[in-house]
C-alpha positions as CSV (number, residue, x, y, z in Angstrom):
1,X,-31.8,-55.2,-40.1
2,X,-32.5,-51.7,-38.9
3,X,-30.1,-49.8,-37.1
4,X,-31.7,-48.2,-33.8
5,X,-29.6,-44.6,-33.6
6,X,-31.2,-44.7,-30.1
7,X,-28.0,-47.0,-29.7
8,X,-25.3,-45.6,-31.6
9,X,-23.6,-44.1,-29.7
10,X,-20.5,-40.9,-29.9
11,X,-18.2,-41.1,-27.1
12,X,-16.2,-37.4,-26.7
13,X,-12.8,-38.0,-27.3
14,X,-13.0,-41.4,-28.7
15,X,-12.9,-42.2,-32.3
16,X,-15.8,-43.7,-33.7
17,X,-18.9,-44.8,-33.3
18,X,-20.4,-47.5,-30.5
19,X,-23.3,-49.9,-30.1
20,X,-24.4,-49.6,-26.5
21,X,-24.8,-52.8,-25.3
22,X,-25.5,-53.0,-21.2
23,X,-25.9,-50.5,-18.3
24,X,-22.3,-50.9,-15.8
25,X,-22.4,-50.4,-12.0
26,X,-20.5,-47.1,-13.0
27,X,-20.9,-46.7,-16.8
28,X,-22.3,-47.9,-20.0
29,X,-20.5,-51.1,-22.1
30,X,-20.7,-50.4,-25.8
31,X,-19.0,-52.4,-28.6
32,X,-17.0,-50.3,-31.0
33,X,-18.7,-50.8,-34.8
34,X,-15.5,-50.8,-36.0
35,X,-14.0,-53.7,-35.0
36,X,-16.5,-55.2,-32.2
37,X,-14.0,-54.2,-29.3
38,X,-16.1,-53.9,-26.3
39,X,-15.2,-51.3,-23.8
40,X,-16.3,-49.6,-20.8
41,X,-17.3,-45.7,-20.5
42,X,-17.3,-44.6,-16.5
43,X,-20.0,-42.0,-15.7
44,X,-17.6,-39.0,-16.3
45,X,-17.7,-39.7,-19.9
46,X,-19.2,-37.5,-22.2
47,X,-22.0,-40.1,-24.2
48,X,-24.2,-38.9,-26.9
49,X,-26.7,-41.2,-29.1
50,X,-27.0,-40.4,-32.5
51,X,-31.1,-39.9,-32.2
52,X,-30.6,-37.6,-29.5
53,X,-27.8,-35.1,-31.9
54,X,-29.5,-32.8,-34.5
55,X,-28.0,-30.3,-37.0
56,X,-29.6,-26.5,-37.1
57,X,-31.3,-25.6,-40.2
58,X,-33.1,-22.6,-40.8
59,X,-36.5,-24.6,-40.1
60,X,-35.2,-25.4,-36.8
61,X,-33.2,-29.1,-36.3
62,X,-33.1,-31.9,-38.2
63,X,-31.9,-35.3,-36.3
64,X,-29.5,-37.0,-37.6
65,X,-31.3,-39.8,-39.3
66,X,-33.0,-37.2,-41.6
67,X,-29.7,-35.9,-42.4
68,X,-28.4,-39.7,-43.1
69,X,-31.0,-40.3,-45.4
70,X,-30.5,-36.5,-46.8
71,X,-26.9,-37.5,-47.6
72,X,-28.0,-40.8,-49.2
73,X,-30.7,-39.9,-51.2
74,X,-27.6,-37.0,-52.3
75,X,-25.1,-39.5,-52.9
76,X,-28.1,-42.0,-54.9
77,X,-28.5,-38.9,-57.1
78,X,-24.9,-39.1,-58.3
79,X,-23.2,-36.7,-55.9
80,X,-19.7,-38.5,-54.4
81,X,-19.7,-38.4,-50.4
82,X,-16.7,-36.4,-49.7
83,X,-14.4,-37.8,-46.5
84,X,-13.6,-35.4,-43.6
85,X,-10.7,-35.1,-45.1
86,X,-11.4,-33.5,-48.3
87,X,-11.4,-29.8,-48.7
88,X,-13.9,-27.8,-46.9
89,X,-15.3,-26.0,-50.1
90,X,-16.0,-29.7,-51.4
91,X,-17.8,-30.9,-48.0
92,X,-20.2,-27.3,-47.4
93,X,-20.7,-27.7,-51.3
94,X,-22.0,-31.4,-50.5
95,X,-23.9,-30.0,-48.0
96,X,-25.4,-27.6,-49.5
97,X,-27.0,-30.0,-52.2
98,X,-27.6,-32.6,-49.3
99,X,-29.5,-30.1,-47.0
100,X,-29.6,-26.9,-48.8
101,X,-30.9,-24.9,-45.6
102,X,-28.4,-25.8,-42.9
103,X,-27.4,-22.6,-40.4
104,X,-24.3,-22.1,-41.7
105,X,-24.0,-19.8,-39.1
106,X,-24.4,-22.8,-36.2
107,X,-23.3,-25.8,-38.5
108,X,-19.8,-25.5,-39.3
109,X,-17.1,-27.5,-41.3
110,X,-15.9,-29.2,-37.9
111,X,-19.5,-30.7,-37.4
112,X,-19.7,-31.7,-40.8
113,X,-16.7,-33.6,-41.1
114,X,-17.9,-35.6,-38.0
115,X,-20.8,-35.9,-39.5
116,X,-19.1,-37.2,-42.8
117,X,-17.2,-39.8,-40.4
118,X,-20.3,-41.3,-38.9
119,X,-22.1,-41.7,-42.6
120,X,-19.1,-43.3,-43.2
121,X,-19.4,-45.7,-40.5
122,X,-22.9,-46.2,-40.4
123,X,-22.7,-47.3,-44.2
124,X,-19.9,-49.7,-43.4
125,X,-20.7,-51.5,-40.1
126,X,-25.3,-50.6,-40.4
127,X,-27.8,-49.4,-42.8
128,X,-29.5,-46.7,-43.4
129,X,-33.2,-48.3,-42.6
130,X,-33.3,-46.8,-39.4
131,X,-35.6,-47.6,-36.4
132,X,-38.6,-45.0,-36.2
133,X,-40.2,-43.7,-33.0
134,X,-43.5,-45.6,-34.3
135,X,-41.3,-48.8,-34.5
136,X,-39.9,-48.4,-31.1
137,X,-43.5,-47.8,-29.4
138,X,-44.7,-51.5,-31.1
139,X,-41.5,-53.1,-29.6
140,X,-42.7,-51.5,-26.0
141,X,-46.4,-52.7,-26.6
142,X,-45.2,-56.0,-27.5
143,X,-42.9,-56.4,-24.7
């Protein structure tokens, strides 16, 4: 199945990632992907898809599903994945093969450890066949 990042979602200040799931009175539910908790953000909390976040390269951005399948193909090449908690030489060195013209000046070690911690989860709990804008506009005409 293909995993919409249109509804993954970050939370600020929460670990993790979340599936959104239905629109609250005052909020959003989402399901951690974790371990399929559901929980309730109120309106003051700080939401981000994953389709909507981009990483600056010299080119401009690149959304985060390019850079998912930029670490795969990476890691499919025989390159380990490196954990956010590895040291930061060995994660901008995975980088660098991964998506050799990031801004290092606007993409630091910080973002790429959370980055690191989503692959992570999207590897465990999704895929990496993600839902394309051309998939989405079939799903509206169908509907």
């Amino acid at each position: 199945m293909k995993t919409d990042l249109a509804k993954i979602l970050s939370v600020s200040g929460q670990r993790g990632l979340y599936l959104y799931l239905a629109q609250a009175r005052n909020g959003a539910i989402a399901e951690s992907l974790a371990d399929k908790k559901r929980t309730m953000f109120d309106s003051h909390s700080k939401i981000s898809t994953l389709a909507d976040i981009a990483i600056f390269t010299s080119e401009g951005e690149l959304r985060m599903a390019e850079v998912f399948t930029a670490m795969k193909k990476t890691a499919d090449a025989g390159t380990a994945v490196p954990t956010s908690k590895d040291a930061p030489a060995a994660i901008q060195a995975f980088f660098a093969k991964a998506i050799p013209d990031y801004d290092a000046d606007r993409f630091y070690v910080s973002h790429m450890k959370k980055v690191l911690d989503w692959y992570s989860e999207i590897e465990k709990y999704a895929s990496f066949d993600f839902v394309t804008d051309e998939d989405r506009e079939k799903q509206v005409e169908e509907a």
